[in-house]
mmCIF file of the C-alpha atoms, coordinates in Angstrom:
data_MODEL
# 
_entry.id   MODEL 
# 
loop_
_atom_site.group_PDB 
_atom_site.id 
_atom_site.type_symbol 
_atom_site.label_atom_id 
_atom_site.label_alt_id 
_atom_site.label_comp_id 
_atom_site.label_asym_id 
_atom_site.label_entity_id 
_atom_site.label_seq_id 
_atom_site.pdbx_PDB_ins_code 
_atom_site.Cartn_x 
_atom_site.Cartn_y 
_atom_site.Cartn_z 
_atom_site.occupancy 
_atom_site.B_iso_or_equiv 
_atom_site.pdbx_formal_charge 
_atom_site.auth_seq_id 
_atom_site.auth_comp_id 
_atom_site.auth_asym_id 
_atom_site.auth_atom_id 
_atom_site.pdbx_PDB_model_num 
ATOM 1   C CA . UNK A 1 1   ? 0.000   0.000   0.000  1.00 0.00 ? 1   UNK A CA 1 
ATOM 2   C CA . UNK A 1 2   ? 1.341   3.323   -0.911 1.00 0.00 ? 2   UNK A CA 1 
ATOM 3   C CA . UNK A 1 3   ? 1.309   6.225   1.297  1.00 0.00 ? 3   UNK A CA 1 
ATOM 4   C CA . UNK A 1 4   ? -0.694  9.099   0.007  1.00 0.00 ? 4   UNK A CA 1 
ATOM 5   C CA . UNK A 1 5   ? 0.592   12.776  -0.027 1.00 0.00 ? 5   UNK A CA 1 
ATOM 6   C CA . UNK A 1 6   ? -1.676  14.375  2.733  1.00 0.00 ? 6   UNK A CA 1 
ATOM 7   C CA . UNK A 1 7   ? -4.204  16.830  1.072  1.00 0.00 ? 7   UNK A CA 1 
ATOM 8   C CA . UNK A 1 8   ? -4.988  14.557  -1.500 1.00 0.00 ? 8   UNK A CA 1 
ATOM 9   C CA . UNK A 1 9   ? -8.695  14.203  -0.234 1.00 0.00 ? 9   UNK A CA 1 
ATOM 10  C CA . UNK A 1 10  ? -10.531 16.271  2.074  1.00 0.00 ? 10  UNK A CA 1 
ATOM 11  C CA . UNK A 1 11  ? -10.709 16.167  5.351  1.00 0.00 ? 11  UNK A CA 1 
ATOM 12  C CA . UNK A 1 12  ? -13.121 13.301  6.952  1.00 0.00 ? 12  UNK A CA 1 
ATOM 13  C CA . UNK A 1 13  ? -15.684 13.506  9.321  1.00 0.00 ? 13  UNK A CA 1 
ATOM 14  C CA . UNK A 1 14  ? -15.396 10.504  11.181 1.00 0.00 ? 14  UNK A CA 1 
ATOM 15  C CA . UNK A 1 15  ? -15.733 12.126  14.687 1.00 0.00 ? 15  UNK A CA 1 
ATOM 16  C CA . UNK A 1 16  ? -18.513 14.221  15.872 1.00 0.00 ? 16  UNK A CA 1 
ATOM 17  C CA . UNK A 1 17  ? -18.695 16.210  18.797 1.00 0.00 ? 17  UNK A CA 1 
ATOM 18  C CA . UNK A 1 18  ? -22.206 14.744  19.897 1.00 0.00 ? 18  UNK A CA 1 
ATOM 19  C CA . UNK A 1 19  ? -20.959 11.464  20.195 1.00 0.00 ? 19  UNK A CA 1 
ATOM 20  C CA . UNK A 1 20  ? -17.348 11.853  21.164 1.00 0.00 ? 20  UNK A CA 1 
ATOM 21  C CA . UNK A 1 21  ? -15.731 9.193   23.367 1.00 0.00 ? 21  UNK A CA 1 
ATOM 22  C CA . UNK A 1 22  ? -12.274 10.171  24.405 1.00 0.00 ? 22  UNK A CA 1 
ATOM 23  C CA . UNK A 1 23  ? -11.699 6.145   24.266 1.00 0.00 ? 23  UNK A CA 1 
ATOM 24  C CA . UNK A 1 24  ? -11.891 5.839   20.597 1.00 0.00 ? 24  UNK A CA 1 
ATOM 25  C CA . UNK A 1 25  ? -10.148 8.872   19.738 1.00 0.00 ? 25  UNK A CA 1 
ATOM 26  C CA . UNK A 1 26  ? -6.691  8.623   17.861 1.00 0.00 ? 26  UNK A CA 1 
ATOM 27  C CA . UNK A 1 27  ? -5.327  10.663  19.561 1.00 0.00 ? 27  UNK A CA 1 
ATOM 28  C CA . UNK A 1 28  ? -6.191  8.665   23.156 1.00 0.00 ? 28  UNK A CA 1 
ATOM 29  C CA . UNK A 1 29  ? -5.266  5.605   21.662 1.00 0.00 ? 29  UNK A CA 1 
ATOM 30  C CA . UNK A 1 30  ? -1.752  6.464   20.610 1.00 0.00 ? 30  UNK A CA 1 
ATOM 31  C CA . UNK A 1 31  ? -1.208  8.440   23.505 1.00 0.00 ? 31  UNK A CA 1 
ATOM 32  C CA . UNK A 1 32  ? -1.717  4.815   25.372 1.00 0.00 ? 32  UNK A CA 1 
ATOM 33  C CA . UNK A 1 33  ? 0.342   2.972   23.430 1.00 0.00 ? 33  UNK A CA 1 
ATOM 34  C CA . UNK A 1 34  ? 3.168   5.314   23.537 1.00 0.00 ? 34  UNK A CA 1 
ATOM 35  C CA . UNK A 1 35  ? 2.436   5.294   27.338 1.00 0.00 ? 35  UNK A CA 1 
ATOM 36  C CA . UNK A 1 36  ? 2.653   1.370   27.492 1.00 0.00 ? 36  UNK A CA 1 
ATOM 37  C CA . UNK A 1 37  ? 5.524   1.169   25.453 1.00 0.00 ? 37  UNK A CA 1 
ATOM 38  C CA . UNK A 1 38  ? 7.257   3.668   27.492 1.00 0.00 ? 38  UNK A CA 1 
ATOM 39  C CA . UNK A 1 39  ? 6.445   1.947   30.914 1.00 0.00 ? 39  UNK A CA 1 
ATOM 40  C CA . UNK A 1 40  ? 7.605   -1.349  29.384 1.00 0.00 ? 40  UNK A CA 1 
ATOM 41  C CA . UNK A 1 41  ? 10.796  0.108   27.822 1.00 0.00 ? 41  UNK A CA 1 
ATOM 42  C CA . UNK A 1 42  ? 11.496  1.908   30.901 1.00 0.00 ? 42  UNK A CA 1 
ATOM 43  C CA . UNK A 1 43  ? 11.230  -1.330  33.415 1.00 0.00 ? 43  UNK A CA 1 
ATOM 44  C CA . UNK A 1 44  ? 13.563  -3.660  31.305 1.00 0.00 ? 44  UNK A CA 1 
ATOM 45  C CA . UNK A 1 45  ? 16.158  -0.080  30.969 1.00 0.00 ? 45  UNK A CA 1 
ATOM 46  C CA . UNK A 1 46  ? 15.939  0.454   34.729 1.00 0.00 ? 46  UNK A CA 1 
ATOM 47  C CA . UNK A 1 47  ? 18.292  -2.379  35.027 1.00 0.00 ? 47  UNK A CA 1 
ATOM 48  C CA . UNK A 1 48  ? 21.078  -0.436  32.935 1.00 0.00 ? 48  UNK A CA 1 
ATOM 49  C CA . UNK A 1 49  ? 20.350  2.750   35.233 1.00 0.00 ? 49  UNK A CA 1 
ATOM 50  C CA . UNK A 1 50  ? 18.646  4.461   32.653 1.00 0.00 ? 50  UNK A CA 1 
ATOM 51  C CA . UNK A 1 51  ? 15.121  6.373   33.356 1.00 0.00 ? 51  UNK A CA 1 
ATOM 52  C CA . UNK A 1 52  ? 12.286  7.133   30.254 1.00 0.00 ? 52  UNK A CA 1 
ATOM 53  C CA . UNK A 1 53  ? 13.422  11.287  30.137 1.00 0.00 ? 53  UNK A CA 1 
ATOM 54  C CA . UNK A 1 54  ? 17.701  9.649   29.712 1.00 0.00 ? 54  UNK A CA 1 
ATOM 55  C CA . UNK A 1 55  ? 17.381  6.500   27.533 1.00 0.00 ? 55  UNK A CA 1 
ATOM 56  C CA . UNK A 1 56  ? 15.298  8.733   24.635 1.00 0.00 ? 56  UNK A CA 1 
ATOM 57  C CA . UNK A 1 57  ? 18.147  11.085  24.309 1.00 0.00 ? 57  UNK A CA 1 
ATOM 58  C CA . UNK A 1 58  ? 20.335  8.409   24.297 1.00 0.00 ? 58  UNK A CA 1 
ATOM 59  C CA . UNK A 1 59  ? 18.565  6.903   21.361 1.00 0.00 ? 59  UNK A CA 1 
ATOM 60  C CA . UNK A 1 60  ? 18.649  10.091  18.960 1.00 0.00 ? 60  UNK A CA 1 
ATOM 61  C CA . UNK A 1 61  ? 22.543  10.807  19.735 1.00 0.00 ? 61  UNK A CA 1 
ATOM 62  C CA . UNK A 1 62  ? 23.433  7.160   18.931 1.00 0.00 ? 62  UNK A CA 1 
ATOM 63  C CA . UNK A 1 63  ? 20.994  6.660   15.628 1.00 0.00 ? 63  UNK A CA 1 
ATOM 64  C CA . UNK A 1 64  ? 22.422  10.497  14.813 1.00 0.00 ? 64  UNK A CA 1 
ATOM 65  C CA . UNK A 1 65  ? 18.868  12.330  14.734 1.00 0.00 ? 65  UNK A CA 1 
ATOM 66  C CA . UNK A 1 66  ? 20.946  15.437  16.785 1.00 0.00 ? 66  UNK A CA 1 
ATOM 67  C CA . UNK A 1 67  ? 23.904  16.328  17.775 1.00 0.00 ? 67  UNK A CA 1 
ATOM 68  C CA . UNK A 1 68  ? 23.110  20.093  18.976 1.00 0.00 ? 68  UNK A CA 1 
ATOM 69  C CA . UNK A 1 69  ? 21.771  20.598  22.360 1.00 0.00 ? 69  UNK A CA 1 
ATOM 70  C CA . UNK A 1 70  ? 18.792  22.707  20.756 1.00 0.00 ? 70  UNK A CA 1 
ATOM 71  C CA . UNK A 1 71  ? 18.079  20.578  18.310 1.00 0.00 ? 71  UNK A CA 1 
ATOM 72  C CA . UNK A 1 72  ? 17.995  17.301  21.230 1.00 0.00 ? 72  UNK A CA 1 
ATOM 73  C CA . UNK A 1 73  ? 15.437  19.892  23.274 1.00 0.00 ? 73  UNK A CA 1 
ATOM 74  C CA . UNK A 1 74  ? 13.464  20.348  20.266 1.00 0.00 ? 74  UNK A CA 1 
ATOM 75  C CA . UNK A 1 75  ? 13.049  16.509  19.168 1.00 0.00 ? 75  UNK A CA 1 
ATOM 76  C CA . UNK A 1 76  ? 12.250  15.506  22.841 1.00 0.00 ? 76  UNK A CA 1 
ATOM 77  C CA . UNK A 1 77  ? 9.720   18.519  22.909 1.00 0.00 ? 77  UNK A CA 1 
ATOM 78  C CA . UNK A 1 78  ? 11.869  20.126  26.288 1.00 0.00 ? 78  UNK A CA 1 
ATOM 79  C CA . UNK A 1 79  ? 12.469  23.692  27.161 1.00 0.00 ? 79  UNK A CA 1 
ATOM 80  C CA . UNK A 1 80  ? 16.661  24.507  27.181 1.00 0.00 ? 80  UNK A CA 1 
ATOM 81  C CA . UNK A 1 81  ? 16.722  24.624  31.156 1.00 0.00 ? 81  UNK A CA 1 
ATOM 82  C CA . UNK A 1 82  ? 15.290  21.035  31.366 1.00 0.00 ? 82  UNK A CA 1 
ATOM 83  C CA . UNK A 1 83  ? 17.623  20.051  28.315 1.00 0.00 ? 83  UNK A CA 1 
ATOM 84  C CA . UNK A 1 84  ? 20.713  21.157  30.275 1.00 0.00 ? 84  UNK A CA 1 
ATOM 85  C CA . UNK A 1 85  ? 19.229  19.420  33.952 1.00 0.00 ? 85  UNK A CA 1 
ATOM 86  C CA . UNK A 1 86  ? 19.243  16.597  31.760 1.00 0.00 ? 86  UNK A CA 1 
ATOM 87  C CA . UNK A 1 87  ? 22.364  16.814  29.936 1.00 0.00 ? 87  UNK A CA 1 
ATOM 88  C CA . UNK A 1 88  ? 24.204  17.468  33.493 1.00 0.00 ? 88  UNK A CA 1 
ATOM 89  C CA . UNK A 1 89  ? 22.546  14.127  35.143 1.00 0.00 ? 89  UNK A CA 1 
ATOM 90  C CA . UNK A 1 90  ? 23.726  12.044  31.836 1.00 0.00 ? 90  UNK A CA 1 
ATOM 91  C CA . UNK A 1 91  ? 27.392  14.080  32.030 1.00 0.00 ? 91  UNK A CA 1 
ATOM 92  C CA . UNK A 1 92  ? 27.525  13.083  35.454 1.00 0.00 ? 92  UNK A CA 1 
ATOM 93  C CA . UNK A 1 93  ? 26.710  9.107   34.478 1.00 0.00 ? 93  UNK A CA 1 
ATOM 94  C CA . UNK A 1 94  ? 29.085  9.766   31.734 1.00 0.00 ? 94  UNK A CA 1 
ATOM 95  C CA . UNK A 1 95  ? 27.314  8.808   28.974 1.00 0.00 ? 95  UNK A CA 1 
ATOM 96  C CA . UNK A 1 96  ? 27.364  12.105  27.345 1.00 0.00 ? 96  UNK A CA 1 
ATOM 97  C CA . UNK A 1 97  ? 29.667  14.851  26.679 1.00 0.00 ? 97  UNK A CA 1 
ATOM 98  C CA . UNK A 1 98  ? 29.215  18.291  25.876 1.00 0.00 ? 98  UNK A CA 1 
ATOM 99  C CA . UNK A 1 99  ? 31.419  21.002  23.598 1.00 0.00 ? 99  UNK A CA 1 
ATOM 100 C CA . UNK A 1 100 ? 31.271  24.558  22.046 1.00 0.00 ? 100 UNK A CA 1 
ATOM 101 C CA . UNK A 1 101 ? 30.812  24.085  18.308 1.00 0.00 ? 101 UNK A CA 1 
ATOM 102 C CA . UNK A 1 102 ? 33.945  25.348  16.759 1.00 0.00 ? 102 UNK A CA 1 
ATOM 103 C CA . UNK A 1 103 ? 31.913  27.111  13.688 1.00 0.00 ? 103 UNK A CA 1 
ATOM 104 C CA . UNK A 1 104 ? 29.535  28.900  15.883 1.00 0.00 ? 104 UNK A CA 1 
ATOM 105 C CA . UNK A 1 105 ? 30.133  29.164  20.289 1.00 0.00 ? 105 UNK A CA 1 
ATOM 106 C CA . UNK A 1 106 ? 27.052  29.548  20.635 1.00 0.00 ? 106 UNK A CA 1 
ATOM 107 C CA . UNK A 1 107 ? 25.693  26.334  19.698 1.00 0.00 ? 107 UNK A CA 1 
ATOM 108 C CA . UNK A 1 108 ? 26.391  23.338  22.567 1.00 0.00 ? 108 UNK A CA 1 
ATOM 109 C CA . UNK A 1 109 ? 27.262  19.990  20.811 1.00 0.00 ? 109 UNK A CA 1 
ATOM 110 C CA . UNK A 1 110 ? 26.129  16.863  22.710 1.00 0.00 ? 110 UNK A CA 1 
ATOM 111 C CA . UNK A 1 111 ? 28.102  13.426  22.306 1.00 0.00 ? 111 UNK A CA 1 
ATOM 112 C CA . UNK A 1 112 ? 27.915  9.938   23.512 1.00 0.00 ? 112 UNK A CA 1 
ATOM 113 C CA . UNK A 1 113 ? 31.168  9.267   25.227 1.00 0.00 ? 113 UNK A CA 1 
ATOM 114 C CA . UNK A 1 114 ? 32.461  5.343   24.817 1.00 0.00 ? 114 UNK A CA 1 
ATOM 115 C CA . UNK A 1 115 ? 30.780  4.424   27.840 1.00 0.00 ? 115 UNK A CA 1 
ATOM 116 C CA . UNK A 1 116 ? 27.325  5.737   26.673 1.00 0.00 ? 116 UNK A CA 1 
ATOM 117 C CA . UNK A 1 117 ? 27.907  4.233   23.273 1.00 0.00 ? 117 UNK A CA 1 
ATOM 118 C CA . UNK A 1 118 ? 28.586  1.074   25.024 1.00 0.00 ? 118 UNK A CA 1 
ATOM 119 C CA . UNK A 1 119 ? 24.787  1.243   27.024 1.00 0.00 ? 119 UNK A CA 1 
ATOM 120 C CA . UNK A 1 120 ? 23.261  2.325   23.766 1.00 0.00 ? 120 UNK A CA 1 
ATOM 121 C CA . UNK A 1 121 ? 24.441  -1.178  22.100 1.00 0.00 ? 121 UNK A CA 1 
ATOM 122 C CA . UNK A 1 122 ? 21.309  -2.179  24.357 1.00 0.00 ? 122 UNK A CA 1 
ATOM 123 C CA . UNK A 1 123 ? 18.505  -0.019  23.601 1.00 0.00 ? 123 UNK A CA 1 
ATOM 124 C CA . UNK A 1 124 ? 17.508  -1.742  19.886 1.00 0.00 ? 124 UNK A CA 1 
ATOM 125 C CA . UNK A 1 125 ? 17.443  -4.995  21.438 1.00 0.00 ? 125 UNK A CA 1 
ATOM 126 C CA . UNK A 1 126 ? 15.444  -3.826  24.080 1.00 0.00 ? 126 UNK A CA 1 
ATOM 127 C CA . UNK A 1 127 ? 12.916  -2.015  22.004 1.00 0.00 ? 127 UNK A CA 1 
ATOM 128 C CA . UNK A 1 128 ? 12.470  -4.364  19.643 1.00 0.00 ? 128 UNK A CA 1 
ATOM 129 C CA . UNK A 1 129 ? 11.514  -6.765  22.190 1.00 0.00 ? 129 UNK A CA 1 
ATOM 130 C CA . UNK A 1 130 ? 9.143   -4.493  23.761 1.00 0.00 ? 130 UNK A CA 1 
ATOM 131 C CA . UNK A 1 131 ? 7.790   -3.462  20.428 1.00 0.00 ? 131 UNK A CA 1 
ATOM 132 C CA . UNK A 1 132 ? 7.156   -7.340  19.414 1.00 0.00 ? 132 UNK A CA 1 
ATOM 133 C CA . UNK A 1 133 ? 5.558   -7.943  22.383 1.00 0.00 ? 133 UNK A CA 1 
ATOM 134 C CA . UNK A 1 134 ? 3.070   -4.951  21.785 1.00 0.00 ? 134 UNK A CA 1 
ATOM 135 C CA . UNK A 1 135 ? 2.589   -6.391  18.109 1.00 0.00 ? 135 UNK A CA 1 
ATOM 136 C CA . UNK A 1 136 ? 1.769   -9.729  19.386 1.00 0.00 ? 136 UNK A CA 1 
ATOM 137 C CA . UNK A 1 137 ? -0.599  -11.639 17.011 1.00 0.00 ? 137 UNK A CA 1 
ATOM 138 C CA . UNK A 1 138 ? -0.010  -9.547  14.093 1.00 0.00 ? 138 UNK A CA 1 
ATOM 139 C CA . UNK A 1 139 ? 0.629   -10.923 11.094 1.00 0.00 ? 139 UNK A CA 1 
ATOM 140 C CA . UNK A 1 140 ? 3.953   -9.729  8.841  1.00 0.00 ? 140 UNK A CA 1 
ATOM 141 C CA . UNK A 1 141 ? 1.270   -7.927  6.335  1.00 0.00 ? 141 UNK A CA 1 
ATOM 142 C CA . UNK A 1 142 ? -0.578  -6.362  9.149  1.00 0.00 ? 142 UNK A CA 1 
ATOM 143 C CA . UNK A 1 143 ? 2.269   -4.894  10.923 1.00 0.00 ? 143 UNK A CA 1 
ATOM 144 C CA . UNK A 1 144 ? 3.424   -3.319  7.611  1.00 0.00 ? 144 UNK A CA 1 
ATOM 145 C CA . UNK A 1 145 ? -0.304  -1.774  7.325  1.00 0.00 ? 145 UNK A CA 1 
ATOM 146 C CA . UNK A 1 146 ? -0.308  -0.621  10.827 1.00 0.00 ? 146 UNK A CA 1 
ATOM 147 C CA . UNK A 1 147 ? 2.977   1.407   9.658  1.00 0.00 ? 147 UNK A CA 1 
ATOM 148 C CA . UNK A 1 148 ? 1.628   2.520   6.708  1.00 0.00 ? 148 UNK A CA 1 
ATOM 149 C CA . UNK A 1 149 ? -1.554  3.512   7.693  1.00 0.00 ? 149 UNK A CA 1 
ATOM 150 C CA . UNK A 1 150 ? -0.030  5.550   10.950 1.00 0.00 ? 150 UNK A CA 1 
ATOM 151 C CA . UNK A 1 151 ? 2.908   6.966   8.310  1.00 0.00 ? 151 UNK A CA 1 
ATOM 152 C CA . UNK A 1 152 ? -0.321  8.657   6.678  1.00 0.00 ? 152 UNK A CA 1 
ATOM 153 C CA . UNK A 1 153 ? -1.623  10.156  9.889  1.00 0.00 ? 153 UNK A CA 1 
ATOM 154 C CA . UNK A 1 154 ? 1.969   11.310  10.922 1.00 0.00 ? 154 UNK A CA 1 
ATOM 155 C CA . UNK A 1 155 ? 1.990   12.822  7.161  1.00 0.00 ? 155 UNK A CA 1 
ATOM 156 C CA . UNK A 1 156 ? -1.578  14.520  7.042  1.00 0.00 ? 156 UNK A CA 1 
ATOM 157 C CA . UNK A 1 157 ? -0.805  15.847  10.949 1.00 0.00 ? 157 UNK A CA 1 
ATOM 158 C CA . UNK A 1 158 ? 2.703   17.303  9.370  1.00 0.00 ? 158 UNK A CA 1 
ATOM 159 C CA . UNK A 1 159 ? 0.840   18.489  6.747  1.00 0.00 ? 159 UNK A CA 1 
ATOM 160 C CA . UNK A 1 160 ? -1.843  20.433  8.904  1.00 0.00 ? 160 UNK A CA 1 
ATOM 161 C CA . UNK A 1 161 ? 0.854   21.570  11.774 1.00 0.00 ? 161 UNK A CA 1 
ATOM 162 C CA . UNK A 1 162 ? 2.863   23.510  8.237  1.00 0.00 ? 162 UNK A CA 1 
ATOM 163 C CA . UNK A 1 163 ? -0.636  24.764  6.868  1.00 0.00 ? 163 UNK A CA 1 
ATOM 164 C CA . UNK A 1 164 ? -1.647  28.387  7.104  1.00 0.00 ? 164 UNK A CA 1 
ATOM 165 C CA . UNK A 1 165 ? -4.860  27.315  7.761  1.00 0.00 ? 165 UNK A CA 1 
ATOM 166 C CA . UNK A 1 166 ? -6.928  25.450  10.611 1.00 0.00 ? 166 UNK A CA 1 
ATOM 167 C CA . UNK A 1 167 ? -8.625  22.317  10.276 1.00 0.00 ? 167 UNK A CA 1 
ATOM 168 C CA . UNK A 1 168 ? -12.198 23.673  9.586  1.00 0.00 ? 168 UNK A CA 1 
ATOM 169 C CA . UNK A 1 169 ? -11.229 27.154  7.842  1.00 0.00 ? 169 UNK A CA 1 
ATOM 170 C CA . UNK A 1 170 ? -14.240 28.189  5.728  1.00 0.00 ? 170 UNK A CA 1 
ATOM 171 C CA . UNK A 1 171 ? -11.852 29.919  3.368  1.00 0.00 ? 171 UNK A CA 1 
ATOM 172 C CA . UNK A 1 172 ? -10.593 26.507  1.819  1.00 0.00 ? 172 UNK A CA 1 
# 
């Protein structure tokens, strides 16, 4: 199945406000899986040391999603002075390391150190057992649906978070 560019059909109606139940919405849903993956993810990594707010930076400094300090705040959706109380706990555990950029002082560059590489060899075995065990009964073909189909949702939410316009603007 191929993903579709979002705006490619209208929006669709499929909630109403007169029979909204916060149980079957999306957005509840996913916000309880991400929760339960989390929780799990976070029990087997307690063993390492490693809480939920220092294994996910962790994750995108190993796999090379950031390397600024901003940029790490911005992806984990964190203000700078909780990006920095982080940064100092993980310092102090020394998994991470942090320098000037040479090109620009301003910017803070963030680094796994050999010891924090070293945990990170962990984390993919770790989540993929964790993510398994949430796909449990699904077949090959429905696992690569689920992706697809939440790969559209991601897009069309990208799509509307960009947009000039609101979900419901009369003008379109």
């Amino acid at each position: 199945m191929e993903d579709k560019p979002s705006g490619a059909d209208p929006v669709s109606a499929f909630y109403q406000a007169e029979d909204y139940r916060p149980q079957e919405s999306l957005g509840w849903l996913v916000k309880r899986i991400m929760q339960s993956i989390v929780h799990a993810a976070s029990k087997q990594l307690a063993g390492h040391g490693l809480t939920h707010g220092q294994w996910q930076p962790l994750m995108r400094l190993r796999f090379g999603c950031s390397s600024s300090a901003a940029a790490l705040a911005k992806e984990l959706d964190m203000d700078a002075g909780a990006m920095t109380r982080l940064l100092d706990r993980l310092e102090a555990k020394g998994l991470t390391r942090r320098q000037r950029s040479s090109s620009d002082r301003r910017i803070v560059m963030v680094e796994l150190t050999e010891e924090g590489q070293r945990l990170t060899d962990v984390l993919p075995e770790v989540l993929s057992e964790v993510l398994n065990a949430h796909l449990a009964g699904f077949s090959h073909e429905e696992w690569q649906l689920l992706l697809s189909l939440l790969r559209r949702v991601l897009a069309n939410g990208e799509a509307l978070r960009d947009s000039t316009t609101t979900v419901n603007d009369p003008e379109e």
